[in-house]
Backbone bond lengths (Angstrom), bond angles and torsions (degrees), N, CA, C in turn:
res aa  C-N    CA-C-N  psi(-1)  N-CA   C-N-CA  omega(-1)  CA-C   N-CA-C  phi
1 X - - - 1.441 - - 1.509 109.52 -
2 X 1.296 126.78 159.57 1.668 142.72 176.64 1.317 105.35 -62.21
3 X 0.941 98.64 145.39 2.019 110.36 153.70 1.084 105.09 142.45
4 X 1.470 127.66 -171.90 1.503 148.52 -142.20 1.728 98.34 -90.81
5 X 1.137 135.20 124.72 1.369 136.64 160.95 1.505 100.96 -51.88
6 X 1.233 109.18 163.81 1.469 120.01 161.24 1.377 119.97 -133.83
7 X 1.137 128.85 116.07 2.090 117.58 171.23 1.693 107.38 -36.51
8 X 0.975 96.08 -166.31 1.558 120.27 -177.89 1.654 99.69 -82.38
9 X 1.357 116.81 -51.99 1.646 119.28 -177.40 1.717 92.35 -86.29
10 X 1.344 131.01 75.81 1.406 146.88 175.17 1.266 102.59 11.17
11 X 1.227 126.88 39.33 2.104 105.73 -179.78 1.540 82.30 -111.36
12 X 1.538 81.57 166.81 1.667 98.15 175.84 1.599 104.16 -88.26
13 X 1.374 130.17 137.59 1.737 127.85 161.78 0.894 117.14 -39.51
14 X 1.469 114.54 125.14 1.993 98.29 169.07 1.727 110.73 -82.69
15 X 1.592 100.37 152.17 1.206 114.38 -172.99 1.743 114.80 -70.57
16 X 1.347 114.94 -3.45 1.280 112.23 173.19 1.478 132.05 -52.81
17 X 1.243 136.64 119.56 1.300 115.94 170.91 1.628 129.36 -112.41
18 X 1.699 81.85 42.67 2.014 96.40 172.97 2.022 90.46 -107.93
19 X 1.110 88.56 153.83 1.856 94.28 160.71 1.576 111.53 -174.45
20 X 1.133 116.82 167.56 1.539 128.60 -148.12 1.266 96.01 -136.08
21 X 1.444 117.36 37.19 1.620 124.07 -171.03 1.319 97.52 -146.87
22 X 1.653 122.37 -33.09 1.350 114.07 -173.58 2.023 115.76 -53.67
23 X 1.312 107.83 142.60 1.750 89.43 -166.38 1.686 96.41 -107.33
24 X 0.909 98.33 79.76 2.009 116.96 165.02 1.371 103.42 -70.80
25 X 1.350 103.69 135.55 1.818 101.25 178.64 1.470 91.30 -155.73
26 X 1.401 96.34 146.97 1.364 117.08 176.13 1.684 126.96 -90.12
27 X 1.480 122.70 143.83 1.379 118.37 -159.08 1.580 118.67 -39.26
28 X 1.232 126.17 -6.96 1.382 124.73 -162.75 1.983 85.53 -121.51
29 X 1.543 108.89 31.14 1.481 110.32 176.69 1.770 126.16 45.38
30 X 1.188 102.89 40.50 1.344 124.07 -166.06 1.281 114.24 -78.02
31 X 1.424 161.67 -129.33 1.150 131.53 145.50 2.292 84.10 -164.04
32 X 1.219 107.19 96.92 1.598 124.14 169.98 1.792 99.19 -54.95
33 X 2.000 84.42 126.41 1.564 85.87 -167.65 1.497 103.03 -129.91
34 X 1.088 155.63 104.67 1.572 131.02 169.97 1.343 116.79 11.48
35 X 1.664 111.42 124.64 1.425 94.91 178.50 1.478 127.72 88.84
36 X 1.250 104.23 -15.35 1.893 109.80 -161.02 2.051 88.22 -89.00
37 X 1.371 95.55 148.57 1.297 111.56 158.96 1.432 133.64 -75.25
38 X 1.070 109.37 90.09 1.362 112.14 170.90 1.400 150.44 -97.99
39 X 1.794 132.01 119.73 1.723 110.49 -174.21 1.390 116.53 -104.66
40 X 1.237 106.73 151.20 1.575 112.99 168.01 1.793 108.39 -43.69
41 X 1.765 96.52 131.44 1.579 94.95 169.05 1.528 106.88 -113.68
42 X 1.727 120.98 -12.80 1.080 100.76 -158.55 1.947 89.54 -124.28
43 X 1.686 90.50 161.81 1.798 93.27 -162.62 1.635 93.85 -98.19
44 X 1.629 79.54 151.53 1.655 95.87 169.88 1.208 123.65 99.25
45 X 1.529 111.53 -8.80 1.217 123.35 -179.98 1.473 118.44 -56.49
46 X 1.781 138.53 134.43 1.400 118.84 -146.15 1.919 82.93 -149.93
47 X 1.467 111.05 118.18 1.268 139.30 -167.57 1.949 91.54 -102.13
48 X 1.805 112.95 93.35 1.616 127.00 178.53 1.301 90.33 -65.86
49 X 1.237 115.70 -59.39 1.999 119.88 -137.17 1.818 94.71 -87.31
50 X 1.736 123.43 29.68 1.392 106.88 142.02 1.401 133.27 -88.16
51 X 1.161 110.53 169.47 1.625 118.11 -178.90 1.805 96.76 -59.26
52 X 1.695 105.09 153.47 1.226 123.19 169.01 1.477 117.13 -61.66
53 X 1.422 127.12 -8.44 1.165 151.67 141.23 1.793 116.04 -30.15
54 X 1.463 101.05 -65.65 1.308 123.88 -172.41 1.829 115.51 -88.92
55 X 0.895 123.90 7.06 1.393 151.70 -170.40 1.688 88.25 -80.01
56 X 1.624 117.87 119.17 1.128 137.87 -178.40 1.759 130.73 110.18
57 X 1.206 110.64 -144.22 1.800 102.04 -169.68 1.688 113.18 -144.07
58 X 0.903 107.55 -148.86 1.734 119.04 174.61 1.098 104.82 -127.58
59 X 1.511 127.71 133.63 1.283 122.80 120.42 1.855 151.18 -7.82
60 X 1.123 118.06 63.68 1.203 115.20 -161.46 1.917 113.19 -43.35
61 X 0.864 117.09 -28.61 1.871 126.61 162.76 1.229 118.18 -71.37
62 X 1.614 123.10 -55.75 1.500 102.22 -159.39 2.080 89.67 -105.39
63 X 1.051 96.97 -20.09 1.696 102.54 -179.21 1.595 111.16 83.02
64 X 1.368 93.36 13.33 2.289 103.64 162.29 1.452 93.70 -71.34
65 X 1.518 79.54 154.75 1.822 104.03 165.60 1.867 103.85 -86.30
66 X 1.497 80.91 142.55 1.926 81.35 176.92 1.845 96.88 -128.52
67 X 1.250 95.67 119.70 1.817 94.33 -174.05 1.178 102.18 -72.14
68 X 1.153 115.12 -179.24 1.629 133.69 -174.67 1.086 128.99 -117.97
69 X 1.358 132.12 122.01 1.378 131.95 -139.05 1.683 88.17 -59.42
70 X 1.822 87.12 -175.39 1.760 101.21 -167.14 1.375 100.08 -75.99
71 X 1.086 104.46 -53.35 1.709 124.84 -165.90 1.563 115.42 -79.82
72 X 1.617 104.50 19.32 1.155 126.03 167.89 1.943 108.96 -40.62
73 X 1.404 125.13 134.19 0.973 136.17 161.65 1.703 123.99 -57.78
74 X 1.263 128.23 140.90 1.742 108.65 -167.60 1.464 135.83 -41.95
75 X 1.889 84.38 -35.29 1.441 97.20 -175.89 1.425 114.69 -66.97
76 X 1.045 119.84 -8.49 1.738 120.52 -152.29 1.494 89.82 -124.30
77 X 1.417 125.14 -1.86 1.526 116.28 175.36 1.388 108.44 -99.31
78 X 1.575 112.01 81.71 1.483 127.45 178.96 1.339 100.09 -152.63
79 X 1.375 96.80 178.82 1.789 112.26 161.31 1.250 112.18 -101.24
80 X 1.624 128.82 105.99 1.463 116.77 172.13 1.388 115.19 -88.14
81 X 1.746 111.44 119.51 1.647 127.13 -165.48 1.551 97.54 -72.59
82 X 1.635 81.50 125.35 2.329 82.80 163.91 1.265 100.69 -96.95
83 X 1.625 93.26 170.65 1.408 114.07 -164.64 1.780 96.71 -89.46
84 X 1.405 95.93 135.73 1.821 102.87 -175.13 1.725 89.67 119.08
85 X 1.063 130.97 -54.47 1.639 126.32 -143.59 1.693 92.96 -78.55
86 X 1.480 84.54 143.43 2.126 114.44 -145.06 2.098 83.82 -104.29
87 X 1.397 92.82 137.38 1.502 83.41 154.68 2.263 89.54 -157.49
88 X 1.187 79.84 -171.86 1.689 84.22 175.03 1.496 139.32 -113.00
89 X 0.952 115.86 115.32 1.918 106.55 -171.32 0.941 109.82 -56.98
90 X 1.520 128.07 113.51 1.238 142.69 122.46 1.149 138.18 -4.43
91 X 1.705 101.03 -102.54 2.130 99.29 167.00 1.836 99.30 -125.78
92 X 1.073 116.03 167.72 1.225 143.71 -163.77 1.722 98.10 -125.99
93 X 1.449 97.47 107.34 1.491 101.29 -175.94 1.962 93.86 -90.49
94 X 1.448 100.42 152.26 1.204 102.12 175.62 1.933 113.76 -97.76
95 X 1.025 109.45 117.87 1.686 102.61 -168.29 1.908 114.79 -69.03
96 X 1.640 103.68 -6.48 1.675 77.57 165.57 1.545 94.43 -101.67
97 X 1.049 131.07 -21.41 1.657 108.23 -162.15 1.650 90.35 -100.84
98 X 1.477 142.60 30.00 1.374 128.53 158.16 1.620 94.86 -135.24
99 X 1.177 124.92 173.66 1.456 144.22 -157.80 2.001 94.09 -132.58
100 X 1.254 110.00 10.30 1.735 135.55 165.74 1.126 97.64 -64.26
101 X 1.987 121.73 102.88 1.450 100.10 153.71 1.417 114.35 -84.99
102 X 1.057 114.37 21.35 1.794 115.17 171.18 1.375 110.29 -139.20
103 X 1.362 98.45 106.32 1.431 105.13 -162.93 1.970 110.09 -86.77
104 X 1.580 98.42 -17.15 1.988 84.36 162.20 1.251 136.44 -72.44
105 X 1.274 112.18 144.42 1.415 88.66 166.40 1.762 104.06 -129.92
106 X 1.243 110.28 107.43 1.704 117.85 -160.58 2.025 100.79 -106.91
107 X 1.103 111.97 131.32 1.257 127.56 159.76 1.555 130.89 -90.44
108 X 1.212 107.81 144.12 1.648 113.94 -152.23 1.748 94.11 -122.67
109 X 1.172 101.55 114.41 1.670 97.98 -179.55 1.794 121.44 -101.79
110 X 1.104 147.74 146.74 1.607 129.26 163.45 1.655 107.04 -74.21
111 X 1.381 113.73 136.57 1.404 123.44 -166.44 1.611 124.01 74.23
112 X 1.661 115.09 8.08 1.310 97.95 -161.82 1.764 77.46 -149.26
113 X 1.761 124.70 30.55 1.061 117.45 170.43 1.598 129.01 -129.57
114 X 1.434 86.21 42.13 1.556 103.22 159.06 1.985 98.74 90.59
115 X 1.237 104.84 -148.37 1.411 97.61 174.31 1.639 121.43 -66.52
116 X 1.158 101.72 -34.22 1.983 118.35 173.38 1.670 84.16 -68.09
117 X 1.678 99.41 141.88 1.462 101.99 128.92 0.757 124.06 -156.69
118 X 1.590 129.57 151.60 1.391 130.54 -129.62 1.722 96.81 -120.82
119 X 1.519 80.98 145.12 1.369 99.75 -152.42 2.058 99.46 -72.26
120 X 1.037 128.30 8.45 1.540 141.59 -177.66 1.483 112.84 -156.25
121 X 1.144 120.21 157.38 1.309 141.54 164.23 1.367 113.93 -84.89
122 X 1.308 121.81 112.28 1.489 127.03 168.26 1.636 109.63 -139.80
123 X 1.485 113.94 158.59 1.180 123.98 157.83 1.404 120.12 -114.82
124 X 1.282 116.78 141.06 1.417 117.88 -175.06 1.444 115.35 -141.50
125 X 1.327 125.55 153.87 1.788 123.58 -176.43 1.812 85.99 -106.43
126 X 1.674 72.11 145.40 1.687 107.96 -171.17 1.602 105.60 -130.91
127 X 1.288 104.75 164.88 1.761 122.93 -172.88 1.340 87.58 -101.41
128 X 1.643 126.38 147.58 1.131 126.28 164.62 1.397 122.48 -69.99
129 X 1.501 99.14 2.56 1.824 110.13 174.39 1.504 113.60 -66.75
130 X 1.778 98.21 -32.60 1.467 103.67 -147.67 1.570 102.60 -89.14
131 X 1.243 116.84 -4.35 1.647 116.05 -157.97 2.148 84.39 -134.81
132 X 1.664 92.38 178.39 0.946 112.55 173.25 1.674 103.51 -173.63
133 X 1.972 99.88 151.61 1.399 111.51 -151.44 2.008 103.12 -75.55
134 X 0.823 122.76 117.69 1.839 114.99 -166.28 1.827 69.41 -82.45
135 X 1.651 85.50 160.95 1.587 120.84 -165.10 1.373 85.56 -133.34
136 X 1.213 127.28 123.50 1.406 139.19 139.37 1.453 147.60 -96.65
């Protein structure tokens, strides 16, 4: 018959599938926390869902953003993330109670992304491959 599961201590599960318990850790065994600072480690990574604003890359020398022409081709109408650029985790998807194969969810701010800064504000879900926890 239907109805509400219950745990073992009779509550019903909550239907959320963010939590601040899941233990995500980064290759240097770090442990991703709400809030934690995190930078891109791996290259090439390419952020679609920014503004046409944010459309283009970095400079590998001076570490400016260089936009991307207008008549840019689809593939190239993104932001491609360099490696170093800091943004902040958000929520922490938990991988058995979400169907998330990317369980970060890290925010990218202008002025608050390390030596890069990015010319828009976006949030994007990440692999715990792709980031790592900065230690300050």
């Amino acid at each position: 018959m239907g109805g509400a599961t219950t745990n073992t201590a009779g509550q019903t599960p909550s239907t959320s599938t963010t939590t601040t318990t899941s233990q995500h850790k980064d290759h240097k065994d770090n442990l991703f926390q709400i809030h934690s600072c995190v930078k891109i480690i791996t290259p090439n990574i390419k952020a679609f869902h920014v503004s046409s604003k944010g459309f283009g890359s970095f400079s590998q020398d001076s570490t400016s953003f260089i936009p991307a022409p207008e008549n840019a081709v689809r593939k190239d109408k993104c932001l491609v993330l360099p490696i170093g650029l800091i943004g902040k985790v958000t929520q922490i998807y938990d991988s058995i109670d979400s169907d998330s194969s990317l369980p970060l969810q890290v925010k990218f701010t202008p002025g608050e992304s390390g030596t890069y800064d990015v010319p828009v504000a976006f949030t994007m879900h990440l692999d715990t491959s792709e980031v790592e926890v900065v230690i300050s």
